[in-house]
C-alpha positions as a Markdown table, in Angstrom:
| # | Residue | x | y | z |
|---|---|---|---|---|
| 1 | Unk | -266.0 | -20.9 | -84.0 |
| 2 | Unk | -265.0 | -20.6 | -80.4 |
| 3 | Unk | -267.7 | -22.8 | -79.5 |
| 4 | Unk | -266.7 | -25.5 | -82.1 |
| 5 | Unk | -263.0 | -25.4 | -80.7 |
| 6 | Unk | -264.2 | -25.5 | -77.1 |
| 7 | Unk | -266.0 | -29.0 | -78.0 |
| 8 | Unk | -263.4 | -30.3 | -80.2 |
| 9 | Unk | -260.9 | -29.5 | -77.1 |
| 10 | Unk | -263.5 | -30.9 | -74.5 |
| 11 | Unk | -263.3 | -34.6 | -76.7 |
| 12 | Unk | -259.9 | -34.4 | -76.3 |
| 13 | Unk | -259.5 | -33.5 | -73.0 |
| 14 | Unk | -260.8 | -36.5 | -71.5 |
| 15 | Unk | -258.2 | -38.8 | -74.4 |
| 16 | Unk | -255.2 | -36.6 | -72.9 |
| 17 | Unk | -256.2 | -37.3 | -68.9 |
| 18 | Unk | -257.1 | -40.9 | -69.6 |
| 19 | Unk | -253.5 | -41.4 | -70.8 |
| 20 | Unk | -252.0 | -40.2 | -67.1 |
| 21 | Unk | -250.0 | -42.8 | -65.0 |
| 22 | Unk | -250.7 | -42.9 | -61.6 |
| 23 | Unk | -252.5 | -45.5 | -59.2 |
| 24 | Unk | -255.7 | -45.2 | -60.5 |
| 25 | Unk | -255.1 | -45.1 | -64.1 |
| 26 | Unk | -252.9 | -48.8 | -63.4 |
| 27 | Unk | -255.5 | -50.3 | -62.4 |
| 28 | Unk | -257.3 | -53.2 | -64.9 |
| 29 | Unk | -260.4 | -51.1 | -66.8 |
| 30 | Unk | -262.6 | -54.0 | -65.8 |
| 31 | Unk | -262.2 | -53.2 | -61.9 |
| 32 | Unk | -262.8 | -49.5 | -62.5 |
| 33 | Unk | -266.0 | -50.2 | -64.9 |
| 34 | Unk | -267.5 | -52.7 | -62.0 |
| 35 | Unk | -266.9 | -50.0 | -59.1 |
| 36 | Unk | -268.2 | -47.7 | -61.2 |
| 37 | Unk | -271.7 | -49.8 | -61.8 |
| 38 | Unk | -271.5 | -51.0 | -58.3 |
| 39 | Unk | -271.2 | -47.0 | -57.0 |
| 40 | Unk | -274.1 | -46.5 | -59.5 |
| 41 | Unk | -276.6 | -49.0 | -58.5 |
| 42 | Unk | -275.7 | -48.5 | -54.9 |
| 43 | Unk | -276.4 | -44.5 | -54.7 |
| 44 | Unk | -279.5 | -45.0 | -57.0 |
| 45 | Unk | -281.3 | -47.3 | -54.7 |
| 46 | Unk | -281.4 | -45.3 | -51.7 |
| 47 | Unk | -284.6 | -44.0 | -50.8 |
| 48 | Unk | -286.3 | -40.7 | -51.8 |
| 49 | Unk | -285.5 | -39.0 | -48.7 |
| 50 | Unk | -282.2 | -40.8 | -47.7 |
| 51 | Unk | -279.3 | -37.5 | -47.7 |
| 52 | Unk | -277.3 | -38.4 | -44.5 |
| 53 | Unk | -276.9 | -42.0 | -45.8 |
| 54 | Unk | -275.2 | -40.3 | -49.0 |
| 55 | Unk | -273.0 | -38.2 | -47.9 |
| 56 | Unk | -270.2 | -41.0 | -47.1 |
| 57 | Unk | -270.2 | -41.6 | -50.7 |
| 58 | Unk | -268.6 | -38.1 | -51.8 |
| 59 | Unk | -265.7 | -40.1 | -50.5 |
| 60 | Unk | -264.8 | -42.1 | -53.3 |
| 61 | Unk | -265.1 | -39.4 | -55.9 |
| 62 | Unk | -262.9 | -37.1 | -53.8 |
| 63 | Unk | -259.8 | -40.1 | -53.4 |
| 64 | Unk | -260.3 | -40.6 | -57.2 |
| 65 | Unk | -260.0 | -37.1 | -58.1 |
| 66 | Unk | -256.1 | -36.8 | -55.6 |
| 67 | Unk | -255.0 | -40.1 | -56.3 |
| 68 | Unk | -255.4 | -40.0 | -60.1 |
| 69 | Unk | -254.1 | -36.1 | -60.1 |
| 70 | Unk | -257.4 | -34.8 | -62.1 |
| 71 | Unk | -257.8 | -31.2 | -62.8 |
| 72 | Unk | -261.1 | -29.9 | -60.6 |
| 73 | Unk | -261.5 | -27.4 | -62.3 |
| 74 | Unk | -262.0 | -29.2 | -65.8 |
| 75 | Unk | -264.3 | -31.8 | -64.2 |
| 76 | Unk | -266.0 | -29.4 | -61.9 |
| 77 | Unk | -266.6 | -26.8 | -65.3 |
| 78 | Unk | -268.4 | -30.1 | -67.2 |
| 79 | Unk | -270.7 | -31.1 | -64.2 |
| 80 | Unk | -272.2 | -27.9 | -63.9 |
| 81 | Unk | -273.4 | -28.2 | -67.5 |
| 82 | Unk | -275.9 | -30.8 | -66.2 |
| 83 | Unk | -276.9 | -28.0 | -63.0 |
| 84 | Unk | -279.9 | -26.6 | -64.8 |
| 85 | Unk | -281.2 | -30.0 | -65.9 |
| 86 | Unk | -281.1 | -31.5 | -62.4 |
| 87 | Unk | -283.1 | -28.3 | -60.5 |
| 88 | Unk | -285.1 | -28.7 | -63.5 |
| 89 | Unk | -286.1 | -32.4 | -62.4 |
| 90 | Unk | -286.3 | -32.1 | -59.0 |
| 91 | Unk | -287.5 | -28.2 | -58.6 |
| 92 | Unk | -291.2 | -29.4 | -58.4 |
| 93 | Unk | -291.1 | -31.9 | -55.7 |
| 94 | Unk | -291.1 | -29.3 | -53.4 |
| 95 | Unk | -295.0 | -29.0 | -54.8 |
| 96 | Unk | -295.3 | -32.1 | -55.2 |
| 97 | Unk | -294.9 | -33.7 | -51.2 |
| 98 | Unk | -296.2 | -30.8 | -49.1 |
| 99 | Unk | -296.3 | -32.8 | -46.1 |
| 100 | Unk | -294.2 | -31.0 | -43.4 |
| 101 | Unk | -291.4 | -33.0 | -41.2 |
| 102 | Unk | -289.6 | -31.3 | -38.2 |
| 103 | Unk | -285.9 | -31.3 | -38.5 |
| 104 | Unk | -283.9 | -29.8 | -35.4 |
| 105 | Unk | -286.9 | -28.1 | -34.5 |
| 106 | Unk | -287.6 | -26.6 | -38.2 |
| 107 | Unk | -290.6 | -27.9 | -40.2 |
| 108 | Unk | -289.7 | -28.3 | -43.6 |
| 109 | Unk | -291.8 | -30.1 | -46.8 |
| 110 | Unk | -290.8 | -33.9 | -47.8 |
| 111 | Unk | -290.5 | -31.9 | -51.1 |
| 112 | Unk | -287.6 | -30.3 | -50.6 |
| 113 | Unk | -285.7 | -33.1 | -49.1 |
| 114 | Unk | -286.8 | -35.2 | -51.9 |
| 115 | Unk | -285.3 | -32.4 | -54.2 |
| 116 | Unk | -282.0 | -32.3 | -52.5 |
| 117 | Unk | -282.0 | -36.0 | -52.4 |
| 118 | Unk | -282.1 | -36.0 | -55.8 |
| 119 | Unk | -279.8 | -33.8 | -56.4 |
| 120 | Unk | -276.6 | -35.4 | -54.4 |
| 121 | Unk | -277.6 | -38.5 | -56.4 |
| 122 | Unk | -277.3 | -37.2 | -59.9 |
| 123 | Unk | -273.9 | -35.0 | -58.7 |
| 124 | Unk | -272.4 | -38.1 | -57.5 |
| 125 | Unk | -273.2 | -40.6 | -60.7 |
| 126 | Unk | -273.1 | -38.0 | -62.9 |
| 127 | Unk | -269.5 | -37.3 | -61.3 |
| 128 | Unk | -268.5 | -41.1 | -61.4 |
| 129 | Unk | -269.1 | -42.0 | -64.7 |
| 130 | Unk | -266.5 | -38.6 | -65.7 |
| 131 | Unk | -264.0 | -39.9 | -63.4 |
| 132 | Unk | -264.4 | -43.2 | -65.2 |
| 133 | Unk | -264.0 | -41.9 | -69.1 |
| 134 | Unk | -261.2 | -39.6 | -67.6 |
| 135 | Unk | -259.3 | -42.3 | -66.0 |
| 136 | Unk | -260.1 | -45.6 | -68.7 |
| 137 | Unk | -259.8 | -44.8 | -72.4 |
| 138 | Unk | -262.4 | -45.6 | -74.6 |
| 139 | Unk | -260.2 | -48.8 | -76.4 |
| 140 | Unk | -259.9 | -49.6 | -72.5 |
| 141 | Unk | -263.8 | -49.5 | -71.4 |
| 142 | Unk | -264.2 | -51.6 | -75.6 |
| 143 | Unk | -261.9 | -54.1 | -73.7 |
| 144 | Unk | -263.7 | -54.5 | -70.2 |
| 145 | Unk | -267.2 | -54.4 | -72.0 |
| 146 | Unk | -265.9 | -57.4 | -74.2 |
| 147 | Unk | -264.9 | -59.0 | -71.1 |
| 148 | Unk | -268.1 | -58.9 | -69.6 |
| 149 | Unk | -269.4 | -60.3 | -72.9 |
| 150 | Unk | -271.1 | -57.5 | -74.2 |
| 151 | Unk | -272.1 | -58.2 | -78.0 |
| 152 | Unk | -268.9 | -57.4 | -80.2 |
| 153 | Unk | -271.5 | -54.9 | -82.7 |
| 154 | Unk | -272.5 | -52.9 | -79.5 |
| 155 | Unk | -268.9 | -52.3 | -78.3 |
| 156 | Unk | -267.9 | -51.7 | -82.2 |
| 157 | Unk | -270.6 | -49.2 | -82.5 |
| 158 | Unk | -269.6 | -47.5 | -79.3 |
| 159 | Unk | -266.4 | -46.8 | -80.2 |
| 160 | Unk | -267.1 | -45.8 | -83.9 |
| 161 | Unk | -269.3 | -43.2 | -82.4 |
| 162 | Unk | -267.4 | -41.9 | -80.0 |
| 163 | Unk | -264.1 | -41.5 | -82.0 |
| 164 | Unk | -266.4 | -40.0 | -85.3 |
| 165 | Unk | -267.8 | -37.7 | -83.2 |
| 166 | Unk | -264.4 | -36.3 | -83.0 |
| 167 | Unk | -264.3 | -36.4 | -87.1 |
| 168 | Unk | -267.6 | -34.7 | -87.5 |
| 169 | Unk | -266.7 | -31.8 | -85.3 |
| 170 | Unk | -263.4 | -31.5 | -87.3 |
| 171 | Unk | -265.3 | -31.4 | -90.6 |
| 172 | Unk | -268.0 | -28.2 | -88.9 |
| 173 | Unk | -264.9 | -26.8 | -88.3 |
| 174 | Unk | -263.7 | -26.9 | -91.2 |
| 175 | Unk | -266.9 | -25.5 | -93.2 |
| 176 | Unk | -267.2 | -23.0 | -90.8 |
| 177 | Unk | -263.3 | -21.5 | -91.0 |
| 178 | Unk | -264.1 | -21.1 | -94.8 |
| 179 | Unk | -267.2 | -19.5 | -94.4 |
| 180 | Unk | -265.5 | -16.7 | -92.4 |
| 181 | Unk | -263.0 | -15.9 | -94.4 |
| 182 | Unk | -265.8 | -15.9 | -97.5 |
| 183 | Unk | -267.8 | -13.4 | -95.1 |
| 184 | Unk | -265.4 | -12.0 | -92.4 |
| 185 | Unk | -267.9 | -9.3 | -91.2 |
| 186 | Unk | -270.9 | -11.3 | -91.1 |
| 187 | Unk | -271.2 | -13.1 | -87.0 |
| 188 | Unk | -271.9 | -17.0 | -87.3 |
| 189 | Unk | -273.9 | -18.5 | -90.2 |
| 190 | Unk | -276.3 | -16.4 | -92.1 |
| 191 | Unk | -280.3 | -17.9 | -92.1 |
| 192 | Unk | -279.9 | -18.4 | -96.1 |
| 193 | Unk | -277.0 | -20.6 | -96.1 |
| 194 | Unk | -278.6 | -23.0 | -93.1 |
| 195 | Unk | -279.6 | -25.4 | -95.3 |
| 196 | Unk | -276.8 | -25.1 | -97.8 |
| 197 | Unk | -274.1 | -25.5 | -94.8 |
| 198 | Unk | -276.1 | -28.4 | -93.7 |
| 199 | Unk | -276.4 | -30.5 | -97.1 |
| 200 | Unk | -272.8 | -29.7 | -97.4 |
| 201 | Unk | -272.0 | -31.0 | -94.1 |
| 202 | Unk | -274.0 | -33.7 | -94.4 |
| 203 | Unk | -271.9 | -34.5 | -97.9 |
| 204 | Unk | -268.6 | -34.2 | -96.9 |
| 205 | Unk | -269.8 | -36.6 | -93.4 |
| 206 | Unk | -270.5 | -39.2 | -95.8 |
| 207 | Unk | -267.1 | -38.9 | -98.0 |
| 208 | Unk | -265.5 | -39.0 | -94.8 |
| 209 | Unk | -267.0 | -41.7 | -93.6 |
| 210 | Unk | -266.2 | -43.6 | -96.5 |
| 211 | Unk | -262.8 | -42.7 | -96.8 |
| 212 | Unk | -262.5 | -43.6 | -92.7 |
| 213 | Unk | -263.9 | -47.2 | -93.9 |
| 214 | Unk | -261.9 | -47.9 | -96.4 |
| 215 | Unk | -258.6 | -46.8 | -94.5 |
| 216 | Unk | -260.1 | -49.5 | -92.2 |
| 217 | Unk | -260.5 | -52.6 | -94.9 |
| 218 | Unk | -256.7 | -51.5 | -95.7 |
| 219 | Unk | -255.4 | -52.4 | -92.0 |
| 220 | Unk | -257.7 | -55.7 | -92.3 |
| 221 | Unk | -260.6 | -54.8 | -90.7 |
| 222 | Unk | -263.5 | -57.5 | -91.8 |
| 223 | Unk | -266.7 | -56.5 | -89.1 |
| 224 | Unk | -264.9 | -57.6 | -86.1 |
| 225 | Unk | -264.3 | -56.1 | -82.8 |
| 226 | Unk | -260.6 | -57.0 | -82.0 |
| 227 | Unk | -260.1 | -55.9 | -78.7 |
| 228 | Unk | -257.7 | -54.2 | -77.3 |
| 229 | Unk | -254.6 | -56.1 | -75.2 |
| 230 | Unk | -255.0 | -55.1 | -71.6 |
| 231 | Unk | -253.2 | -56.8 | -68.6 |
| 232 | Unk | -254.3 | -59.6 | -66.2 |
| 233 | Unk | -255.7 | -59.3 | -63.4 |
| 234 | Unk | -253.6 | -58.4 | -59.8 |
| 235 | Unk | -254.2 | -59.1 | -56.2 |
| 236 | Unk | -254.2 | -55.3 | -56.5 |
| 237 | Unk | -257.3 | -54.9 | -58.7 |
| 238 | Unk | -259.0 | -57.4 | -56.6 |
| 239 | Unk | -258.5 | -55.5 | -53.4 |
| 240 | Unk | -259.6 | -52.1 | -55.1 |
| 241 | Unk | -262.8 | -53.7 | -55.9 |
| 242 | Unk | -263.4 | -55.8 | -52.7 |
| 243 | Unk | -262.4 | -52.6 | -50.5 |
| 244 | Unk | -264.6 | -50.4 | -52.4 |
| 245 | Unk | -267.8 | -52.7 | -52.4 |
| 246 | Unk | -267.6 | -53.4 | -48.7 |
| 247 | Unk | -267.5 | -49.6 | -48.2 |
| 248 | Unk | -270.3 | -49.2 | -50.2 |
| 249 | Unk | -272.7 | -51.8 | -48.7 |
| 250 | Unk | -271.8 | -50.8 | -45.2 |
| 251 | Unk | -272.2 | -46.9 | -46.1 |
| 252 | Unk | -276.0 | -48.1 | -47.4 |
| 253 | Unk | -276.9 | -50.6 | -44.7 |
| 254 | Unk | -275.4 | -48.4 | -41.9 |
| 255 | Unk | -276.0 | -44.6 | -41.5 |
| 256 | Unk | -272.5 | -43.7 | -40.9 |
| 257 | Unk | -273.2 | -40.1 | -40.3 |
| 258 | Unk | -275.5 | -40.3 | -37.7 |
| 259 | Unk | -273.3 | -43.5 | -36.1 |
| 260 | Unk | -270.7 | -41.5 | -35.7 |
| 261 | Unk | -272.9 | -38.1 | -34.7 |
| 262 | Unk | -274.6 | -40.9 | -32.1 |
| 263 | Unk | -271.0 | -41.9 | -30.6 |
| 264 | Unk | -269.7 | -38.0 | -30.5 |
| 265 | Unk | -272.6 | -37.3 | -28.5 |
| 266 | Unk | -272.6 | -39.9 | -26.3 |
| 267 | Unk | -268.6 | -39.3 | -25.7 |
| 268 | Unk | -269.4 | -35.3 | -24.3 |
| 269 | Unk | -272.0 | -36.8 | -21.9 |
């Protein structure tokens, strides 16, 4: 039951931070959602063995996370869920590229900087894209998605899914509260009422679901997506956007680390 609770609370975790005011939650979803795909598609086409050119992009994750006053902790917790799956992707390029490269005078396989490579990418969008969902609601990202002109039945299904997921978990609950207290010395679900506990879950989904649908023909929904009001435009938003992409472009043209590393060096001779 704990584990039901801990999801239900992590859905609602990311409602409850979304709601926050500060500078970064102001700002028009639209702008967020682009610098977000712009961050994306930036980090994701560096090369293989690019790690020095990355490392000037942990700065825009680290001014979102103090500007909009995010707990670390909770986003730190949820990206090392994904921990084992990216060593598990990139553990076997070290077998892989075996071809040996000297780095201040230590030979070392293309395999394992491929590996690390890969794993400050998927830290970083992985990282992002929670920054985004925990900063825009999910009626803001409908909005910016219908702005962009993304079909009205993808958007709808997007949101339906994401707020029923909610629902569903509410329902396990549920189920599983009365189970206990039919069986209070029995741990979790016995293997005889799987498929019992299943069929009624999947029963009392359905009722819920239809009971969620007809709620929504009451308030005069007819199929259509009506998005939600959001606010113009600003000067600000444009700059937020402008300031961001220029950083990102020059942190993938130019090697900022070892530009600045260059300039150090050449200052002490």
């Amino acid at each position: 039951m704990a584990d039901i609770k801990n999801s239900l609370y992590n859905i609602r975790l990311f409602d409850e931070l979304s709601l926050k005011k500060t500078p970064i939650h102001n700002l028009h979803p639209l702008i967020k959602l682009l610098t977000t795909i712009f961050y994306l598609v930036m980090i994701v086409s560096m090369g293989k063995h690019e790690i020095s050119r990355l490392i000037p992009f942990i700065f825009y994750p680290m001014l979102i996370f103090v500007l909009a006053e995010l707990p670390a902790y909770q986003i730190i917790k949820r990206l090392l869920f994904i921990e084992p799956l990216i060593i598990g992707v990139g553990i076997l390029n070290p077998l892989l590229e075996q071809q040996l490269i000297a780095i201040g005078g230590f030979e070392i396989s293309k395999g394992w900087i491929t590996f690390l490579s890969i794993f400050i990418k998927y830290n970083l969008t992985v990282t992002a894209c929670i920054l985004l969902i925990s900063t825009t609601s999910m009626l803001q990202l409908s909005a910016a998605l219908r702005i962009l002109r993304v079909p009205r039945v993808f958007v709808l299904q997007l949101l339906l899914t994401y707020r029923y997921i909610s629902v569903l978990i509410e329902e396990l609950f549920r189920m599983y509260r009365a189970y206990s207290l039919r069986a209070p010395q029995q741990k979790g679900i016995h293997k005889n009422a799987w498929g019992s506990f299943a069929g009624h879950l999947l029963l009392r989904t359905i009722e819920r679901a239809q009971r969620v649908y007809q709620a929504m023909n009451l308030r005069g929904f007819s199929g259509e997506y009506h998005a939600k009001s959001i606010k113009k435009l600003n000067s600000s938003d444009y700059l937020y956007f402008a300031g961001w992409s220029l950083f990102f472009v020059i942190a993938k043209i130019i090697n900022i680390p070892i530009l600045i590393g260059s300039l150090f060096t050449g200052v002490i001779k």
